[in-house]
N, C-alpha and C positions, 0 to 999 in steps of 0.2 A: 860126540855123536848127536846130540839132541842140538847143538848147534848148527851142525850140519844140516839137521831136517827144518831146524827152522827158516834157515835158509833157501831150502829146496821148497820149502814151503813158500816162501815169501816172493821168490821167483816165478813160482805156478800163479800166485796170486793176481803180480805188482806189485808195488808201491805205490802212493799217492791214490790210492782208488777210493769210492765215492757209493754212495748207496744206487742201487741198481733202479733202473725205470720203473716203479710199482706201478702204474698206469699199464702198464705192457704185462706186464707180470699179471694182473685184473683178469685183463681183456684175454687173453688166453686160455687162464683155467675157466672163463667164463666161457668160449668155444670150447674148449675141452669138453666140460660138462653137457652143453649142449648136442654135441656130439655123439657123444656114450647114449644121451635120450632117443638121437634119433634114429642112431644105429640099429637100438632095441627095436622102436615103433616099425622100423620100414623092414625089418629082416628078419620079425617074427615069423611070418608068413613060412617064407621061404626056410628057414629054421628048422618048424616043425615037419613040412614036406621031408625035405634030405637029410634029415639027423635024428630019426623017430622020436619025433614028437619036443625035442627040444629046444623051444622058444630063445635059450639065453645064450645059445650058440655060438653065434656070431659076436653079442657081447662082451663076452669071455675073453673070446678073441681081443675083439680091440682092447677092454680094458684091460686086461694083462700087457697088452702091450702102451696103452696110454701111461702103463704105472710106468713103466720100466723108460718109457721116454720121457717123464717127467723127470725120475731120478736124473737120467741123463741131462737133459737142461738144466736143473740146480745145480749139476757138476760143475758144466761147462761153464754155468755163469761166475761163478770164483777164477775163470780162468784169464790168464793173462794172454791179451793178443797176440804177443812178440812169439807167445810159443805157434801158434801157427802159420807165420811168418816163417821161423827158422827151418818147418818142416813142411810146408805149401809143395815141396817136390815130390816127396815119401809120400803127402795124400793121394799127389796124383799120380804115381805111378800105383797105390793102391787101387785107385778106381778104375785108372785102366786094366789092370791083372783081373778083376772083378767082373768088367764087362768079358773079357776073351774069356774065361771060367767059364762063362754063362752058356758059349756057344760051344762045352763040350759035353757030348751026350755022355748021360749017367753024374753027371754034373752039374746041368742045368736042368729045369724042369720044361717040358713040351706043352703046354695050355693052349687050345684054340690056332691050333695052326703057328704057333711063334714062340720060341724060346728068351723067355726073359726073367726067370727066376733061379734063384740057385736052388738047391736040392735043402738045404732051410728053410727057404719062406722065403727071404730077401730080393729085393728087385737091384741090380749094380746098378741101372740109373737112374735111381733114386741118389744115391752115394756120389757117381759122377758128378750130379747137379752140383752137390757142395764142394766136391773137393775140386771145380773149373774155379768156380766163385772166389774162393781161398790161392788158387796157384794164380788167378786174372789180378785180384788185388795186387797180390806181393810183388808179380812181374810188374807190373806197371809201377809200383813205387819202387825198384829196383832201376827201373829204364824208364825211370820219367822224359830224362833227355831225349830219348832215341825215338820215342811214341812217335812223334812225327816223319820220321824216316816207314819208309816199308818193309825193307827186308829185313832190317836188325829189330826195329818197332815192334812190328804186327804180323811180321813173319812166323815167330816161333806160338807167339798164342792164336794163331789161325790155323798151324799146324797141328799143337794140341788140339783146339777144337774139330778139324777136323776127320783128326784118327779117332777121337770118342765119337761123333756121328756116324763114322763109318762102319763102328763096333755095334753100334747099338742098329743101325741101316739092315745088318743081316740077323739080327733078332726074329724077326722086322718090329719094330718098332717105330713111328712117326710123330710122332707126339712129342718126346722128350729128345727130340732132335729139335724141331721146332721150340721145345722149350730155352732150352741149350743155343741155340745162335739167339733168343731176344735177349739172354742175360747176355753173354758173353757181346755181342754190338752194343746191348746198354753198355757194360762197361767199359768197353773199349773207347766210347767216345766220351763217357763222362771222365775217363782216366786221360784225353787228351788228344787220342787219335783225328786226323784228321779228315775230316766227312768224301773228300776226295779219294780218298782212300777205300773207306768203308762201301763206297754207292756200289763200286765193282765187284766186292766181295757179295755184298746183300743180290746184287744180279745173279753172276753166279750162283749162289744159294737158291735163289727163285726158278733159277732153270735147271739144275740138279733136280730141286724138290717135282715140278713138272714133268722132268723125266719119268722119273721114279713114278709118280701117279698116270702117265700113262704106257708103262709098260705092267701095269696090275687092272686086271680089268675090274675087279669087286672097287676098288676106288676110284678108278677114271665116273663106274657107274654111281655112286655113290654121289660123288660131286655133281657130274652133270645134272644127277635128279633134285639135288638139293637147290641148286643154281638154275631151276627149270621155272619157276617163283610159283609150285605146287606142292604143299603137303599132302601125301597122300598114307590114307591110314592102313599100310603094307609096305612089302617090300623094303628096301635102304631106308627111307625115313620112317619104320615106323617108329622106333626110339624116342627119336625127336617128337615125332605124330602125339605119342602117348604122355611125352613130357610138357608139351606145350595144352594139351588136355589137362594133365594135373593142375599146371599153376593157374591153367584159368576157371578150374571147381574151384578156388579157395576162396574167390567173395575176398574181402575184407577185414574178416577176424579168423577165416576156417572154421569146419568144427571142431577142433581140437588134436590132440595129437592122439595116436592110434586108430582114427576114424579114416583114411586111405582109403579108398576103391583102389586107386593107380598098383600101388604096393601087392594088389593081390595076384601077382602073375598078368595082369597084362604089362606093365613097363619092365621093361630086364635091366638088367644091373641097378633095381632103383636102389640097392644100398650102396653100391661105391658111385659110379661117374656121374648117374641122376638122380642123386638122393637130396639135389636144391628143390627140385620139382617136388617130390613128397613134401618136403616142410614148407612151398609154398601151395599146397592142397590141404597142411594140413595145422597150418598155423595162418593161411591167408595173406594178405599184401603187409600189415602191420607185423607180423611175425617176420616175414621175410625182409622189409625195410628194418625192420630191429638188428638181424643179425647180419646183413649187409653193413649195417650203421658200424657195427665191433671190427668189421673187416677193415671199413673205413678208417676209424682211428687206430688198429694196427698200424696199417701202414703210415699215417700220420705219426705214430709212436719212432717207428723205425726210419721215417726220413729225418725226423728231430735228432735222431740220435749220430745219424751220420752229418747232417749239418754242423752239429755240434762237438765233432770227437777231434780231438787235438793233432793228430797226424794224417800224412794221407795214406795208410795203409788200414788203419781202421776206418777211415769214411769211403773209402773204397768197399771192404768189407761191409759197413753197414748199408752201404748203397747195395751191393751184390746182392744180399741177403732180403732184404724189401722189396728185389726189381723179381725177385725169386718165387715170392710169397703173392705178389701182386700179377706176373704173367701169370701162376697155378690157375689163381681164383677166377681171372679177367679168363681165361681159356673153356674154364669148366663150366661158370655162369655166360656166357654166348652160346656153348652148345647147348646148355640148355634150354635157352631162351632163343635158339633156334636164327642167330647171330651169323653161326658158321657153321660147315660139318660137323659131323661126330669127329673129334678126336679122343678120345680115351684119357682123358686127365683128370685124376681124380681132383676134390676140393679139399683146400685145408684144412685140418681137424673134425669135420663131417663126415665125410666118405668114411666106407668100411676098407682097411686097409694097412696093414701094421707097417710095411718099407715109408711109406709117405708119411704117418702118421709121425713114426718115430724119427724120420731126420726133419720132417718140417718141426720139432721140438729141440731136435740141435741148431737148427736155425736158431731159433727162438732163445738159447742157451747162450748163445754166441752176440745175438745184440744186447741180452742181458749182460755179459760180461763188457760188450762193447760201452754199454751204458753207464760203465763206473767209472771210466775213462772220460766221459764225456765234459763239457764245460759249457756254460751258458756264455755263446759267444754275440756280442753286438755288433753290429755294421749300419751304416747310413745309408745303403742303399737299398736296402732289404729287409724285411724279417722273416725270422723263421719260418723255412717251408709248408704248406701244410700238407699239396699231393704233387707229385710230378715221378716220373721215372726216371730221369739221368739227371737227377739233381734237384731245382728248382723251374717252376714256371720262369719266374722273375726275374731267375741267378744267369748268368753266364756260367762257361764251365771253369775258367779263372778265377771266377769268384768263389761260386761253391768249393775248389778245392782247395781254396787257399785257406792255412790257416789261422 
């Protein structure tokens, strides 16, 4: 018996594995921590208003749920890739089963006009995101040959992709659709697809989403006014109005953290989707270039690690996984820097938010594990990546995937 587990053990593990990316593993619980500060700082306010009088509220919240996503990414990082490989189909038929739950009343919970939670706490596309990223990997290292063909290639993972947009479409939800076709195109091309291919689908996509926005008049309004090149402090932009006011009180150094004007009921939601805005009011431009700098060498951490992973099924994965963590960040810092619409995406480890918090930690669990796999690989044509999304600036997509 005890050979037997050691075995089962050693399967869950690997073989041949390597000590995990400590760099990544830093930079994390360093956002982590950051995080839990500013969750406190920006959602005291609001705290004591709707929960008599108590301030740690919302804290609670996240850090209970920061522990339990922590455990979860130490898990995962002992784990061996192959097992999600073997089971990439079971994720995603979970995720889907997840999203249709959501849209049965007594099931799903109803918030602001749109159903997107289950009767838990949990958001399914939060969940979705990872388990597309996991089923895109392994099909395409399954069908590497075929990538290039359309129907048998890019037919079945456009089909997948499009039953989970379409689940998540009557939420309504918009965001995490848009999130879900820039992973899913990043990796369809860094996996081989050919851009011929893709231009049609991305059109398509563009004139669904246009659809869609103007058959709802609060977002046809929404855009037009954004797109009018006036902030006005009401109506559809005042979010944006109010956040683009924070970052530009913070000067230089801020006055430090807890000292917010924005956070006191005039910015909404500043503890989840605009809570960059408070820490750049309340830690200033060097505070905010600091923690931009972590987000920076994340993903730098996690192109390294797909660069460098021995097969194409985990550099696919660690590609997924970084193309993941980098549309979050890139979506949430534009709206609030007044880039593009409001879309409703929270930011990595920041935002108040347990569904996000806790799988962007399974992310994070997963390029850990991917990272013991990994090997210091040399080429002459190149070095190691530092930023790019499908790959390398410098690489071709032959090259990056070859190993």
């Amino acid at each position: 018996m005890s050979r037997f587990l050691r075995a089962r053990v050693e399967e869950f593990r690997g073989v041949g594995r390597r000590e995990q990316d400590r760099p990544l593993l830093v930079i994390v619980l360093l956002l982590v921590v950051i995080g839990l500060v500013m969750v406190y700082s920006v959602s005291s306010p609001l705290a004591r208003l709707r929960h008599a009088g108590d301030e740690f509220y919302y804290l609670r919240g996240q850090a209970s749920r920061a522990v339990i996503g922590l455990l979860v990414m130490f898990f995962l990082s002992q784990l061996n890739p192959t097992v999600l490989a073997r089971h990439s189909r079971t994720i995603l038929v979970i995720g889907l089963v997840l999203l249709a739950l959501v849209l049965i009343p007594g099931v799903g919970i109803e918030r602001r006009h749109a159903r997107r939670w289950l009767v838990t706490g949990f958001q399914p596309s939060e969940f979705m995101k990872l388990a597309l990223i996991i089923y895109f990997a392994d099909f395409m290292t399954r069908r590497e040959e075929r990538l290039a063909e359309f129907k048998r290639g890019l037919g079945p993972p456009l089909i997948v992709l499009g039953l989970a947009a379409l689940l998540i479409y009557f939420e309504p939800n918009l965001s995490p659709i848009a999130l879900l076709g820039l992973i899913g195109v990043s990796l369809l091309f860094a996996g081989g697809a050919r851009i011929r291919h893709l231009l049609p689908v991305c059109a398509g996509v563009a004139i669904a989403g246009a659809a869609s926005i103007a058959t709802k008049p609060y977002q046809l309004e929404r855009l037009l006014k954004f797109y009018d090149g006036h902030l006005e402090p009401a109506g559809a932009e005042y979010q944006i109005y109010q956040a683009t006011l924070g970052l530009g009180c913070g000067g230089i150094v801020g006055p430090g953290i807890g000292h917010s004007l924005q956070k006191y009921f005039f910015l909404p939601d500043a503890h989840t989707d605009f809570i960059m805005a408070i820490v750049g009011e309340e830690l200033g431009f060097i505070g905010t270039i600091g923690i931009l700098a972590l987000f920076a060498l994340l993903l730098q951490r996690g192109l390294s690690i797909a660069w460098r992973s021995t097969n194409r099924f985990n550099r696919l994965l660690a590609l997924g996984l970084t193309t993941s963590l980098f549309c979050q960040s890139f979506l949430n810092l534009a709206v609030v820097t007044a880039l593009i619409p409001t879309t409703g995406q929270p930011l990595p480890f920041l935002s108040y938010g347990g569904s996000n918090l806790m799988i962007t930690l399974v992310e994070i669990g997963l390029l850990l594990s991917l990272s013991r796999f990994a090997v210091e690989r040399a080429t002459t044509t190149a070095r190691e990546p530092s930023f790019a999304v499908a790959g390398a600036l410098a690489l071709s997509r032959k090259e990056f995937l070859t190993p």
